[in-house]
Structure formats: C-alpha cells, structure tokens
N, CA, C and O atoms as a printed pandas DataFrame, in Angstrom:
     atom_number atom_name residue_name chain_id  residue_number  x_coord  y_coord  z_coord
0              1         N          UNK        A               1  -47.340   54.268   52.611
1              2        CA          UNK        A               1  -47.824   53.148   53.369
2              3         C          UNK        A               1  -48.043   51.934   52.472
3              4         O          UNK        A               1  -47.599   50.809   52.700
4              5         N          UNK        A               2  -48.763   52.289   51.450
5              6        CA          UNK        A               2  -48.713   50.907   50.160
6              7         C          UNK        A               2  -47.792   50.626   49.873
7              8         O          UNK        A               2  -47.574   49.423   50.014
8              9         N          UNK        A               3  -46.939   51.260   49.441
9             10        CA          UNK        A               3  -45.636   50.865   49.132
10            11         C          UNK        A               3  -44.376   49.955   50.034
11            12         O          UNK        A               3  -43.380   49.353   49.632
12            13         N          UNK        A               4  -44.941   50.173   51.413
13            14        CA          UNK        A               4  -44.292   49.694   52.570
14            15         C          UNK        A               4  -44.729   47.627   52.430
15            16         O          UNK        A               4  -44.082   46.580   52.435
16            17         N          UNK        A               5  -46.159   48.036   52.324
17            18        CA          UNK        A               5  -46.664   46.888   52.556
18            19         C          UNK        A               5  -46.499   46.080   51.176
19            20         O          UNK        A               5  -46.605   44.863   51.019
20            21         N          UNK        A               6  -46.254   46.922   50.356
21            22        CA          UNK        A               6  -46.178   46.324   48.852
22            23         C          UNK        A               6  -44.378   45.365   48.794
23            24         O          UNK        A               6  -43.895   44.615   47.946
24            25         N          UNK        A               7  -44.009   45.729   49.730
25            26        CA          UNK        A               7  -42.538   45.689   49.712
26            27         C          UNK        A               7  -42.538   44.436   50.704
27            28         O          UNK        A               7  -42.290   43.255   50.463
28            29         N          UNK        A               8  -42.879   45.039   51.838
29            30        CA          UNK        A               8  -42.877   43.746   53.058
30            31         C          UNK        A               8  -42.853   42.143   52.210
31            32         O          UNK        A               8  -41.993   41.277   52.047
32            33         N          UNK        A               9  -44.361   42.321   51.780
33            34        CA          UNK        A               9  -45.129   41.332   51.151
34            35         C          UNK        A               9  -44.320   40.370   49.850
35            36         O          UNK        A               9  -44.488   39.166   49.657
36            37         N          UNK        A              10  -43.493   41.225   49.125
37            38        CA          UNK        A              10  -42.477   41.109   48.232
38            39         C          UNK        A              10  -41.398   40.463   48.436
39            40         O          UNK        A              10  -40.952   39.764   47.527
40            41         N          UNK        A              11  -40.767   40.546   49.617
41            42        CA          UNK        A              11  -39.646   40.122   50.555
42            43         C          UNK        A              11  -40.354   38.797   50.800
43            44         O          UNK        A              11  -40.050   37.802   50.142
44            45         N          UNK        A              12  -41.505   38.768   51.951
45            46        CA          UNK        A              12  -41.889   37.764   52.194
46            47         C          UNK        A              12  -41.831   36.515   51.465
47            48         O          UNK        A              12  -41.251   35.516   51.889
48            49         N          UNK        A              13  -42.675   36.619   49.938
49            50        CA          UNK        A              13  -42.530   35.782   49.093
50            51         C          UNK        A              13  -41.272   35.334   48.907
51            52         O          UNK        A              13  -40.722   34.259   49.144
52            53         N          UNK        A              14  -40.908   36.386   48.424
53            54        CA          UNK        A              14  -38.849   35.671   48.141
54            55         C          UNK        A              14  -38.652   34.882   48.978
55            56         O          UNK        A              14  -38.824   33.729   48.582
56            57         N          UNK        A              15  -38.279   35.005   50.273
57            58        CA          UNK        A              15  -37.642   34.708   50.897
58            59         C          UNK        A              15  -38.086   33.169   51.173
59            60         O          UNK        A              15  -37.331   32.197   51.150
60            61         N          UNK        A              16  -39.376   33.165   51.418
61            62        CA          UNK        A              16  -40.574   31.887   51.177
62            63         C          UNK        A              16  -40.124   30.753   50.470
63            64         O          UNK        A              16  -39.805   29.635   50.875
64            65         N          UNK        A              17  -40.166   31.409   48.951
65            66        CA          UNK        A              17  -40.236   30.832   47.943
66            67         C          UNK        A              17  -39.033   30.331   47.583
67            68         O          UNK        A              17  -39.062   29.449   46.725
68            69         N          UNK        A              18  -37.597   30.783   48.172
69            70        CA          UNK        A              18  -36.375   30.734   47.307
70            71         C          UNK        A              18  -35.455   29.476   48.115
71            72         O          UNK        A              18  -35.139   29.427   49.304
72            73         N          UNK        A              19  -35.202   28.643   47.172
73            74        CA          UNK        A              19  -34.169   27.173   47.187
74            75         C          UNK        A              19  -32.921   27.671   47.530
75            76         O          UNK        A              19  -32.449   28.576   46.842
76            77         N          UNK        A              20  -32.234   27.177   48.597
77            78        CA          UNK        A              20  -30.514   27.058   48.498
78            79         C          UNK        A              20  -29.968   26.780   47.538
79            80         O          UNK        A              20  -30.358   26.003   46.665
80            81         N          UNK        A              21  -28.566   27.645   47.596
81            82        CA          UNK        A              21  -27.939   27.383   46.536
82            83         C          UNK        A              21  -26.499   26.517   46.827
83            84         O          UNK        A              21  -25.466   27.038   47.245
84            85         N          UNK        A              22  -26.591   25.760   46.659
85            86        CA          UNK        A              22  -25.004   24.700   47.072
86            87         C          UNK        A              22  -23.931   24.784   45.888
87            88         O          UNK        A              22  -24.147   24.577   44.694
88            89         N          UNK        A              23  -22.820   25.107   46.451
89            90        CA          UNK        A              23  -21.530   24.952   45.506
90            91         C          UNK        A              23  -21.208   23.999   44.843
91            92         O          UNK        A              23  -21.873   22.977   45.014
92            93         N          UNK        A              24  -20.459   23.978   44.180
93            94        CA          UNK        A              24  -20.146   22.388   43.633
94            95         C          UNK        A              24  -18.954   22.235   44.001
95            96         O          UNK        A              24  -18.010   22.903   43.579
96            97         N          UNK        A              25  -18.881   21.265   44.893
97            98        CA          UNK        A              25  -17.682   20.304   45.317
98            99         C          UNK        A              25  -17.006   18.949   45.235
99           100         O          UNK        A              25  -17.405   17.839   45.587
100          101         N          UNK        A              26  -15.992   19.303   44.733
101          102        CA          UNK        A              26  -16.039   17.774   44.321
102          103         C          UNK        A              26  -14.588   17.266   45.370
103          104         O          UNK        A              26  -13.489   17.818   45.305
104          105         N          UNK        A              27  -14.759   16.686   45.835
105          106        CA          UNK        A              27  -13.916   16.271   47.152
106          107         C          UNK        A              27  -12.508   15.162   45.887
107          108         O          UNK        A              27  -12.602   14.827   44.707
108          109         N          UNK        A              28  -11.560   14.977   46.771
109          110        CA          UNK        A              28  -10.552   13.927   46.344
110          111         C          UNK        A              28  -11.286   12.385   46.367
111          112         O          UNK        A              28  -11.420   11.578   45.447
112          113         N          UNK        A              29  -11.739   12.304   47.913
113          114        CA          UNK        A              29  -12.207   10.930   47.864
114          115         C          UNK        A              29  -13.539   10.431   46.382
115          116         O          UNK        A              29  -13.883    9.270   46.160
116          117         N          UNK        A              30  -13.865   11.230   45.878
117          118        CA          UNK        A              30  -15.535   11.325   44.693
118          119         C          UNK        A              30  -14.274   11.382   43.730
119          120         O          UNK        A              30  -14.644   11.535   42.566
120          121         N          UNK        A              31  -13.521   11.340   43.804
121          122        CA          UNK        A              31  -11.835   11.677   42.386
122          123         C          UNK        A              31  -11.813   10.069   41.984
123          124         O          UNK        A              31  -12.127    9.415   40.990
124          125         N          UNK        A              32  -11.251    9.778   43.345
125          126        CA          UNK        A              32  -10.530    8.435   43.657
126          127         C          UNK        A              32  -11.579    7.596   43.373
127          128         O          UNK        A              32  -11.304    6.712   42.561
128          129         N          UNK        A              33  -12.935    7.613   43.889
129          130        CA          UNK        A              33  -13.992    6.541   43.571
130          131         C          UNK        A              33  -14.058    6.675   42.289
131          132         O          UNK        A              33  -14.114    5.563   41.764
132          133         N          UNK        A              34  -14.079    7.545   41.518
133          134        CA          UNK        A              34  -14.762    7.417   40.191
134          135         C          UNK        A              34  -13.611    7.099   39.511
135          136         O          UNK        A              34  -13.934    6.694   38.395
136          137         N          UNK        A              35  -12.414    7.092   39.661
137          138        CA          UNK        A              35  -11.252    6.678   38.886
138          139         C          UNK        A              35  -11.063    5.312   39.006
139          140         O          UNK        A              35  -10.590    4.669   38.069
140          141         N          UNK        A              36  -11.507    4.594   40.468
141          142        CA          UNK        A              36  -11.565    3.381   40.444
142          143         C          UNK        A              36  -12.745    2.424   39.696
143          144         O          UNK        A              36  -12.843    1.238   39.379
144          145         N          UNK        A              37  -13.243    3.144   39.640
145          146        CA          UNK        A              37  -14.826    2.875   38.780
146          147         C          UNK        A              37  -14.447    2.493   37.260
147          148         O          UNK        A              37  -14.831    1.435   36.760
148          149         N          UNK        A              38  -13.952    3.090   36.819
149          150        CA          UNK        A              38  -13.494    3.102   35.682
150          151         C          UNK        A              38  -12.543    2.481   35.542
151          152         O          UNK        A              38  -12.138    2.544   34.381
152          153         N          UNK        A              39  -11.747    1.668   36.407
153          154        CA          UNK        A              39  -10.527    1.418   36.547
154          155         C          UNK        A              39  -11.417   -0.018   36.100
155          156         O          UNK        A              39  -11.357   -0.460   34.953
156          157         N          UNK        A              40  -11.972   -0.452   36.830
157          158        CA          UNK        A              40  -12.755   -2.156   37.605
158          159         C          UNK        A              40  -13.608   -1.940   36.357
159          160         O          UNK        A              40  -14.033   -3.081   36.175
160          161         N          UNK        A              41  -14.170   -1.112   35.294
161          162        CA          UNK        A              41  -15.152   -1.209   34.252
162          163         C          UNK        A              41  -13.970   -1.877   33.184
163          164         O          UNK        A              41  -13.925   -3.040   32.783
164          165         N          UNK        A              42  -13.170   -0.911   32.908
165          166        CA          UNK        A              42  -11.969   -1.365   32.250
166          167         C          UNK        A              42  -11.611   -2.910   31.877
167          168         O          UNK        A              42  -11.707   -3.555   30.833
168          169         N          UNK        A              43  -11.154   -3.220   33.191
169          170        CA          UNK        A              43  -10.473   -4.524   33.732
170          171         C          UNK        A              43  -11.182   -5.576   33.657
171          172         O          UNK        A              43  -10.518   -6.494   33.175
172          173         N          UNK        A              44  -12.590   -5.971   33.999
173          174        CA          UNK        A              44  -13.660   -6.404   33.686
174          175         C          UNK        A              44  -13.819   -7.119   32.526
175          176         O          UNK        A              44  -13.832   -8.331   32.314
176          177         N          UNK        A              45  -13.975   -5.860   31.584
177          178        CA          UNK        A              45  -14.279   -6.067   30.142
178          179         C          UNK        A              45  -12.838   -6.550   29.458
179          180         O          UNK        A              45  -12.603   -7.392   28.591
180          181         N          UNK        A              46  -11.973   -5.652   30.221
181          182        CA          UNK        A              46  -10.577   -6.535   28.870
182          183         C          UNK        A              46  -10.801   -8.133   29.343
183          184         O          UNK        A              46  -10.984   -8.931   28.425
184          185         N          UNK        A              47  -10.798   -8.574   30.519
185          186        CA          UNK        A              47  -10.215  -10.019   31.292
186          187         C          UNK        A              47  -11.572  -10.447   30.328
187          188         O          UNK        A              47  -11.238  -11.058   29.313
188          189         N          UNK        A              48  -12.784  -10.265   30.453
189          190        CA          UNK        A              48  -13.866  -11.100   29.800
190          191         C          UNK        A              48  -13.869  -11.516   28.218
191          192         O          UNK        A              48  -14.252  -12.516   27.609
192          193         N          UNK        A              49  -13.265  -10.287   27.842
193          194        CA          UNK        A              49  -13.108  -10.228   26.171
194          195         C          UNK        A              49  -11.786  -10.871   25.915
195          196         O          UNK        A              49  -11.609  -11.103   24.719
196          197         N          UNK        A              50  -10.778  -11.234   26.726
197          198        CA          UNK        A              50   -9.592  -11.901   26.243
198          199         C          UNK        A              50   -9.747  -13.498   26.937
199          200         O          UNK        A              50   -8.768  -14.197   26.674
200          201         N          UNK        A              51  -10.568  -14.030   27.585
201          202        CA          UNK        A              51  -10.736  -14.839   28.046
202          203         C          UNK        A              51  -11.201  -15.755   27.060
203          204         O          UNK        A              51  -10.658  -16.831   26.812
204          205         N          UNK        A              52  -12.384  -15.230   26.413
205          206        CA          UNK        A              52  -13.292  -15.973   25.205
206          207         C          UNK        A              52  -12.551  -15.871   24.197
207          208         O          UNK        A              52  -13.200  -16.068   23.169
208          209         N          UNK        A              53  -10.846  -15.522   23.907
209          210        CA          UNK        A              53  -10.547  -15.952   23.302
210          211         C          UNK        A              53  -10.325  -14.927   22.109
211          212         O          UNK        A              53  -10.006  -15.430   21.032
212          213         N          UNK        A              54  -10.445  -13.654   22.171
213          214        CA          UNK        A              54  -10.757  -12.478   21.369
214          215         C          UNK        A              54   -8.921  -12.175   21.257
215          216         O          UNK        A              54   -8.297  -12.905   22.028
216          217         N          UNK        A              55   -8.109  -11.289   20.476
217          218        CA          UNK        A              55   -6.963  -11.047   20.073
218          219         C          UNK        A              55   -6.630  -10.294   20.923
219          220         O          UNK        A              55   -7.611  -10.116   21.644
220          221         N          UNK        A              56   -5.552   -9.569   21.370
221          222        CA          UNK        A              56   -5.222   -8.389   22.505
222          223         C          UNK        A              56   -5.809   -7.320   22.141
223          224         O          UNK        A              56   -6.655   -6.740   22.820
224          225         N          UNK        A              57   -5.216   -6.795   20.498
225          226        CA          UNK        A              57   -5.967   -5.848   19.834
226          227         C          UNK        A              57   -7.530   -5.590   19.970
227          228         O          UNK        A              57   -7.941   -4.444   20.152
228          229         N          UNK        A              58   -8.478   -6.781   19.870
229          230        CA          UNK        A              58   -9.814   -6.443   19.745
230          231         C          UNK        A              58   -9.986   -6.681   21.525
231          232         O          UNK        A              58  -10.802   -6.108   22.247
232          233         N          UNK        A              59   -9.630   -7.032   21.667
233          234        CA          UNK        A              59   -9.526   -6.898   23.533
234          235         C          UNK        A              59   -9.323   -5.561   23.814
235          236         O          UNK        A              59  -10.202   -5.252   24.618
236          237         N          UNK        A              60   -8.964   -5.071   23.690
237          238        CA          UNK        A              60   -8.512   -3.684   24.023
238          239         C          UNK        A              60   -9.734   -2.519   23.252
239          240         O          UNK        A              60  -10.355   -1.494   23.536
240          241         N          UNK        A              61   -9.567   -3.411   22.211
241          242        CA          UNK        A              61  -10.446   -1.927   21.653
242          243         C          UNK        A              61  -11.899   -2.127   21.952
243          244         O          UNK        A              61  -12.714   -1.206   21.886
244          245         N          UNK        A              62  -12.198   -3.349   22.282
245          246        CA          UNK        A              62  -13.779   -3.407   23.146
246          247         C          UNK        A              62  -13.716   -2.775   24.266
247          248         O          UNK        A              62  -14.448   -1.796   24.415
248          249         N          UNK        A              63  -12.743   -3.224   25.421
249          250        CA          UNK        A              63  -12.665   -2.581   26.358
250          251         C          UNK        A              63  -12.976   -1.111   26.348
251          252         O          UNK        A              63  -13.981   -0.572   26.811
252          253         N          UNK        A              64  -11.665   -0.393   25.577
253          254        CA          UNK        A              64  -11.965    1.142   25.698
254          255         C          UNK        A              64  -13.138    1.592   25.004
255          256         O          UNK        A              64  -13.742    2.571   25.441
256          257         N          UNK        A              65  -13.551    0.967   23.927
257          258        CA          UNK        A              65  -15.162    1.450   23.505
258          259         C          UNK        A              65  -16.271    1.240   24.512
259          260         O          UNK        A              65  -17.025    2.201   24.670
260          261         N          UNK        A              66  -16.415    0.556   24.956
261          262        CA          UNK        A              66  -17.661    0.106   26.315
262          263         C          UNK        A              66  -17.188    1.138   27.388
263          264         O          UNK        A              66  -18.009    1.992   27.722
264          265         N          UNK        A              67  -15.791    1.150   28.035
265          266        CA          UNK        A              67  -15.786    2.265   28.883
266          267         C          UNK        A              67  -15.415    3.467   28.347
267          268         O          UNK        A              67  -15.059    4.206   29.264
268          269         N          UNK        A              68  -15.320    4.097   27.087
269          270        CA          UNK        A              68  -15.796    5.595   26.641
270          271         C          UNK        A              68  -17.471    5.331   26.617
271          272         O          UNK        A              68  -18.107    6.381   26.708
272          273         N          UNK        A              69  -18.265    4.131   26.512
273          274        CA          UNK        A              69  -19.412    4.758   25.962
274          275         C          UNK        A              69  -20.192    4.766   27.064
275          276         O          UNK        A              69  -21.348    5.097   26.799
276          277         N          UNK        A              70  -19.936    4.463   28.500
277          278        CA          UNK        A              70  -19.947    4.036   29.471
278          279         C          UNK        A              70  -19.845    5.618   30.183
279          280         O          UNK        A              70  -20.923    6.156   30.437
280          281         N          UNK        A              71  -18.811    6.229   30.449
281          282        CA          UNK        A              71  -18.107    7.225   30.684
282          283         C          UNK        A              71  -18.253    8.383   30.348
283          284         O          UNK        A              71  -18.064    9.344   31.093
284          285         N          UNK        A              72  -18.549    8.428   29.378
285          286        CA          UNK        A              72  -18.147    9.673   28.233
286          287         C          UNK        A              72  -18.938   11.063   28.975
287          288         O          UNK        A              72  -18.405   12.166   29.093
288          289         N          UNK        A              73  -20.392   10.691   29.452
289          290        CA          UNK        A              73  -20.918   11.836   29.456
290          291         C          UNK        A              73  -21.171   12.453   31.140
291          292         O          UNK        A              73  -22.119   13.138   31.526
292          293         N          UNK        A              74  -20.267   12.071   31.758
293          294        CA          UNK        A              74  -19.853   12.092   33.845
294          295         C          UNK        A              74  -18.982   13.879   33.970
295          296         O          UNK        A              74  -17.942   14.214   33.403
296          297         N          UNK        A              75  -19.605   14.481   34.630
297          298        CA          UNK        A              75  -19.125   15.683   35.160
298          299         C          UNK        A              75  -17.799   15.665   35.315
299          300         O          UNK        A              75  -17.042   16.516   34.849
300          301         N          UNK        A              76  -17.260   14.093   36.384
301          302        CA          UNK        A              76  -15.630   14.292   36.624
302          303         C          UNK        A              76  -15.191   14.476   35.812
303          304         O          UNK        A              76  -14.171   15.047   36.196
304          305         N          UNK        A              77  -15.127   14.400   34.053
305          306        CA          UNK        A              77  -14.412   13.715   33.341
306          307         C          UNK        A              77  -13.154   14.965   33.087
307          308         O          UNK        A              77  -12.022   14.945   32.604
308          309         N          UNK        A              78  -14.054   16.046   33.705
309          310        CA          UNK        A              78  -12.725   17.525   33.171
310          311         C          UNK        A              78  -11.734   17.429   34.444
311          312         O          UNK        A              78  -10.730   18.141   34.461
312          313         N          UNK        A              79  -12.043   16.469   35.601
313          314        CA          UNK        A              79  -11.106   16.549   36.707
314          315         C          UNK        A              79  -10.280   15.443   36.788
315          316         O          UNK        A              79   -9.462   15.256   37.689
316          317         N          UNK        A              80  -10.531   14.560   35.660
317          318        CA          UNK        A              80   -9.513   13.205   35.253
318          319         C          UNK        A              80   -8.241   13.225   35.596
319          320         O          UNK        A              80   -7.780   14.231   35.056
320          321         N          UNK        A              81   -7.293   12.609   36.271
321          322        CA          UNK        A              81   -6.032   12.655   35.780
322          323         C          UNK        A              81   -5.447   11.263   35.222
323          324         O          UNK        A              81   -5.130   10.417   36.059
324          325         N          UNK        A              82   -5.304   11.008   33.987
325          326        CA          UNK        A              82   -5.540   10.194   33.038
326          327         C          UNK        A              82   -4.085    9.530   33.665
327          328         O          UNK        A              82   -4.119    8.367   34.068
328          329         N          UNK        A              83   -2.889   10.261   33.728
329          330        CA          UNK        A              83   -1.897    9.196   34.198
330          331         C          UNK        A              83   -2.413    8.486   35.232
331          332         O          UNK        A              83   -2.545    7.300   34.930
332          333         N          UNK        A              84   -2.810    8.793   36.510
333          334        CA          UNK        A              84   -3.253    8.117   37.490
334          335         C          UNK        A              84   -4.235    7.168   37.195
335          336         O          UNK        A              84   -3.949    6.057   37.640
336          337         N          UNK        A              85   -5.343    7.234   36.568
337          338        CA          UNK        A              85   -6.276    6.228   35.853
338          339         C          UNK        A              85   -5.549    5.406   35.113
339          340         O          UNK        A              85   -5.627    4.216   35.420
340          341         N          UNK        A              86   -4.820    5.714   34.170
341          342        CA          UNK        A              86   -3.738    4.329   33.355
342          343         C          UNK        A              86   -2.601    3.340   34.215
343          344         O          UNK        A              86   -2.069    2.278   33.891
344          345         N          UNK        A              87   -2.490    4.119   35.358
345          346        CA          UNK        A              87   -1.890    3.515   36.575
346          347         C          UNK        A              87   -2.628    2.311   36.913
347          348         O          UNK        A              87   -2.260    1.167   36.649
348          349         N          UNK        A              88   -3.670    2.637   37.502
349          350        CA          UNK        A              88   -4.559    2.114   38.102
350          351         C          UNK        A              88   -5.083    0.931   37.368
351          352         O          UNK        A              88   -5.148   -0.193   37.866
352          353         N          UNK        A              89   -5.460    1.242   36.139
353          354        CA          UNK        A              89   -5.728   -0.030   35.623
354          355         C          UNK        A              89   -4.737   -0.843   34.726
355          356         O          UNK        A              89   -5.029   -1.983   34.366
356          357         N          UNK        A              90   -3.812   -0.371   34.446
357          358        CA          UNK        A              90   -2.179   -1.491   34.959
358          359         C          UNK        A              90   -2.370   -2.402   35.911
359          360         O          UNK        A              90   -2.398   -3.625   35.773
360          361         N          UNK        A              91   -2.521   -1.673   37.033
361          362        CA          UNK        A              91   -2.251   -2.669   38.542
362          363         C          UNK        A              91   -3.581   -3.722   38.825
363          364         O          UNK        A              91   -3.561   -4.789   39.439
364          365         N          UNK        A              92   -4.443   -3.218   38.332
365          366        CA          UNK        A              92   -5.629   -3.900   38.360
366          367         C          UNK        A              92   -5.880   -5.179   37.503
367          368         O          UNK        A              92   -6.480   -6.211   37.806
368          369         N          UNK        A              93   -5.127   -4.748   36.116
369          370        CA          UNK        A              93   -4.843   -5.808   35.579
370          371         C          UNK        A              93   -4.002   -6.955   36.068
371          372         O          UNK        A              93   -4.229   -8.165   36.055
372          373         N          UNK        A              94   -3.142   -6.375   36.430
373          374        CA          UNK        A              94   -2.252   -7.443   37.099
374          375         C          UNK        A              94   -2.137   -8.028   38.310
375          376         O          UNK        A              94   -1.263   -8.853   38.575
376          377         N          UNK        A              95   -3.265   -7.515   39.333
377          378        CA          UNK        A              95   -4.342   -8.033   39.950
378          379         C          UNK        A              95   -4.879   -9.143   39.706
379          380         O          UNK        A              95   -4.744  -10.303   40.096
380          381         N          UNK        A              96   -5.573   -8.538   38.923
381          382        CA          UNK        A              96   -7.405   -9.151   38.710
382          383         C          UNK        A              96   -7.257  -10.551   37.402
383          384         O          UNK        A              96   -7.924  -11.582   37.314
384          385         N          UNK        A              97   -6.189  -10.080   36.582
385          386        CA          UNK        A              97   -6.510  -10.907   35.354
386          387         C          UNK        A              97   -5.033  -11.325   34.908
387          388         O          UNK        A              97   -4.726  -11.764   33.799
388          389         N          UNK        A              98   -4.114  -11.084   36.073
389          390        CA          UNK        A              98   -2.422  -12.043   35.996
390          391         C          UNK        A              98   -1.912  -11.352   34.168
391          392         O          UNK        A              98   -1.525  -12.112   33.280
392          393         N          UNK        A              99   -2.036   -9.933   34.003
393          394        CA          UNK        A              99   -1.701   -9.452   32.522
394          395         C          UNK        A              99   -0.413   -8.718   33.354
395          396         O          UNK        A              99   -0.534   -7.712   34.052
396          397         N          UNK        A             100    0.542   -9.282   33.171
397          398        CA          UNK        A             100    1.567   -8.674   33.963
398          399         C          UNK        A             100    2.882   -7.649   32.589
399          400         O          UNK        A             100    3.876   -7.103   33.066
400          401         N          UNK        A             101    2.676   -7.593   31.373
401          402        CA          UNK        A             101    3.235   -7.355   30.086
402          403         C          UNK        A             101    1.837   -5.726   29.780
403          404         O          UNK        A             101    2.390   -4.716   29.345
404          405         N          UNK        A             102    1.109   -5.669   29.886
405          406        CA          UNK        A             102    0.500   -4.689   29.363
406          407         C          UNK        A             102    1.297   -3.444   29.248
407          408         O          UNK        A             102    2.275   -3.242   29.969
408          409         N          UNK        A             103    0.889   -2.613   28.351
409          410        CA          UNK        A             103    1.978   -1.747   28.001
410          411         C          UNK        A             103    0.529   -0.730   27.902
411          412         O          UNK        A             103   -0.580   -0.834   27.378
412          413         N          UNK        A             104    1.462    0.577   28.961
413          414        CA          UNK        A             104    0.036    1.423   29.091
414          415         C          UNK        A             104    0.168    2.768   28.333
415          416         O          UNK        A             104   -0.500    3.770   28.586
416          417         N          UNK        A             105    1.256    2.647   27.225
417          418        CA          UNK        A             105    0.664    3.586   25.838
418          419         C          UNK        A             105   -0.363    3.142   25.442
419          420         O          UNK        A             105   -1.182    3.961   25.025
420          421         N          UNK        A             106   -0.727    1.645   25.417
421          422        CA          UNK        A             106   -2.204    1.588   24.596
422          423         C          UNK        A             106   -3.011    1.876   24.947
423          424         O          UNK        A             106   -4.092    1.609   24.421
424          425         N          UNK        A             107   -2.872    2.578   26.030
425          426        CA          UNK        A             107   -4.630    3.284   26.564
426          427         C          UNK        A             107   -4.585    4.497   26.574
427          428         O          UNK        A             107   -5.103    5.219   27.426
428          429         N          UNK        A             108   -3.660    5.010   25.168
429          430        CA          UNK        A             108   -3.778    6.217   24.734
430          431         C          UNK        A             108   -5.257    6.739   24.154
431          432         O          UNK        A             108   -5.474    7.950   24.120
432          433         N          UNK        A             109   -6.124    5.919   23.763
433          434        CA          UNK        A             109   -7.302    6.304   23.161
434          435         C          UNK        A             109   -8.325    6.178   24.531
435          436         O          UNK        A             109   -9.520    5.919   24.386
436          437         N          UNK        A             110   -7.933    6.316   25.389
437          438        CA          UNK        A             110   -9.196    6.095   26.906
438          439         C          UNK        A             110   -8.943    7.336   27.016
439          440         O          UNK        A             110   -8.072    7.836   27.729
440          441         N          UNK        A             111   -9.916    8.046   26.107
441          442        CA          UNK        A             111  -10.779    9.841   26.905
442          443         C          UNK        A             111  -11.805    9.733   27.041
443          444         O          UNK        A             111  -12.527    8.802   26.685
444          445         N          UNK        A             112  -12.085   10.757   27.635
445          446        CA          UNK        A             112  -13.393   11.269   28.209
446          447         C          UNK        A             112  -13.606   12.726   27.689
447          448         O          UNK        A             112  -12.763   13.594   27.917
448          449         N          UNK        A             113  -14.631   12.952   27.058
449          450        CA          UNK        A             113  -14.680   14.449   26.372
450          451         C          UNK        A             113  -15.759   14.832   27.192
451          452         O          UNK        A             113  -16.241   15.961   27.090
C-alpha cells in the first residue's frame, strides 16, 4: 500500500513538474532570412567602406571581418550554403551599390565556423 502511494505521488510530481520538449527545426524560410541577413550586412558595409573612399582590397576585407565577427557565433551557420550566400550578395551588390565587376572568388574568406 506505501509503495502504491509512494509511486502515485512520484508520477504526480513528474508529470507536474516536467517542461516540453521541442525539436529543433529549422524551416527553409529561417535559411533564406538569415542568408539574406547576411547578405544586406555584407553589402552595407562594403558600399559604406568604398564610398569614403577606402581601396577595393580594404573594402572587402572590412566588410568580411565585421560580418564574420558579426556572424560567427549563429546556430545556422552549419546549414549555410555558401554558394547561394555569395550569390546573393553579388546581386545585392549590384543592386544596392551599382558594383556590377565584383568577382565572387573574393568572398572566399566569408566563413562561419
């Protein structure tokens, strides 16, 4: 009989006491936002840093330093697909800041670890 009630009582608590557990999902559309995110952080910083007059070279390498340091430490970063992100901010450039020549080997150093 103690043991019954020792048990009931045991359950009870648990069951009381215990948080859901949710999967982790990460949908396409949470892909696409955060790739564009990074895309518009990118683009931003090169157009601002080549505007004032800075070299392509140090244009570039501000850029990708501010968005690695920016970036670096985001859950997506293992679900990246880096061609599609170097896409993206190609077109954005040539968008946003009329860089219609960019050459998108140089955003060989844009990781995310």
């Amino acid at each position: 009989m103690i043991k019954r009630v020792f048990t009931i009582f045991i359950l009870t608590l648990i069951l009381l006491f215990s948080s859901p557990v949710y999967s982790s999902d990460t949908s396409s559309k949470t892909l696409e936002k955060y790739t564009k995110k990074i895309s518009n952080k990118f683009t931003r910083t090169y157009c601002n840093t080549s505007k004032f007059g800075i070299s392509y070279e140090g244009a570039l390498a501000f850029a990708i330093g501010e968005t690695n340091k920016e970036f670096k430490h985001n859950k997506l970063n293992n679900l990246l697909d880096y061609s599609l992100l170097k896409n993206s901010i190609v077109n954005d450039l040539e968008n946003n800041c009329q860089v219609y020549d960019f050459p998108i080997n140089s955003l060989e150093n844009l990781k995310f670890n």
